[in-house]
N, C-alpha and C positions, 0 to 999 in steps of 0.2 A: 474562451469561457472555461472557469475550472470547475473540474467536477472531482469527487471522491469516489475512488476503488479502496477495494479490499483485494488484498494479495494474499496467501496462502500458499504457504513453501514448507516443500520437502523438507525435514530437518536434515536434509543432505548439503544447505544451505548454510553458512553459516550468519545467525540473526547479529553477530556484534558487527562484521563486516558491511553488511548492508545496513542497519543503522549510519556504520560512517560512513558510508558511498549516499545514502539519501541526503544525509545534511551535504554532499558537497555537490551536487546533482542542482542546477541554478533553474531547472524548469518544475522541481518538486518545490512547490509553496510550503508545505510542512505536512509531516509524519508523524503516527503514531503508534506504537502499539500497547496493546491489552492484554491480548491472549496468545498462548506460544505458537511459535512462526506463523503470524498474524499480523499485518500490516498495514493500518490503514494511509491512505497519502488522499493528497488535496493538491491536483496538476489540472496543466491544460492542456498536456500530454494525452492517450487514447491509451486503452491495454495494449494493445499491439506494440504501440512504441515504448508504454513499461515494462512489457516483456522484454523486445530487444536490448532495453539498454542493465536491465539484470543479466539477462542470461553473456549478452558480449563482458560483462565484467567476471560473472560468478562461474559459466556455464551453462548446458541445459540440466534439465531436473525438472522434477517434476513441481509443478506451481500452477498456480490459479489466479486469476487478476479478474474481477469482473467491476462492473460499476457500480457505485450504490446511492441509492435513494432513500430521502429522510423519509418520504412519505409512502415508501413503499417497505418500511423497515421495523425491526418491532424486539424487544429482547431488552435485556438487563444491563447498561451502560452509569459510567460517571454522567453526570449531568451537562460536565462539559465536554464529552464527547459528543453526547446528542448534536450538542449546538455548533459543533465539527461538522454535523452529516448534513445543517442545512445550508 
């Protein structure tokens, strides 16, 4: 089942490199971002295993992956991000 995280990385990260490591990533259904080093993704991956496979590419740092919920969620988005989150 996929679900969407929100990622949150240290700007110690670099966001164009992970951009292209997500598009080549064949278990990340698709990516987006918004807001700076802000990441959202659509897997059927866990955070634990989206952490593992950033930090084995990028290193550790400091970052955040949690999961998100449309109905648990609330804030100022494009219209078709909404429709991302369900």
């Amino acid at each position: 089942m996929t679900k969407v995280y929100l990622i949150v990385a240290s700007n110690k990260y670099d966001v164009q490199s992970i951009k292209s490591f997500l598009d080549e990533v064949k278990s990340i259904d698709f990516w987006f971002i918004n807001l700076p080093s802000t990441i959202f993704v659509k897997t059927a991956l866990n955070s634990k295993e989206i952490f593992e496979l950033i930090s084995k590419q990028f290193g550790e740092h400091i970052i955040f992956i949690t999961e998100v919920s449309y109905d648990k969620s609330w804030g100022i988005l494009p219209k078709g991000h909404w429709a991302f989150l369900k």
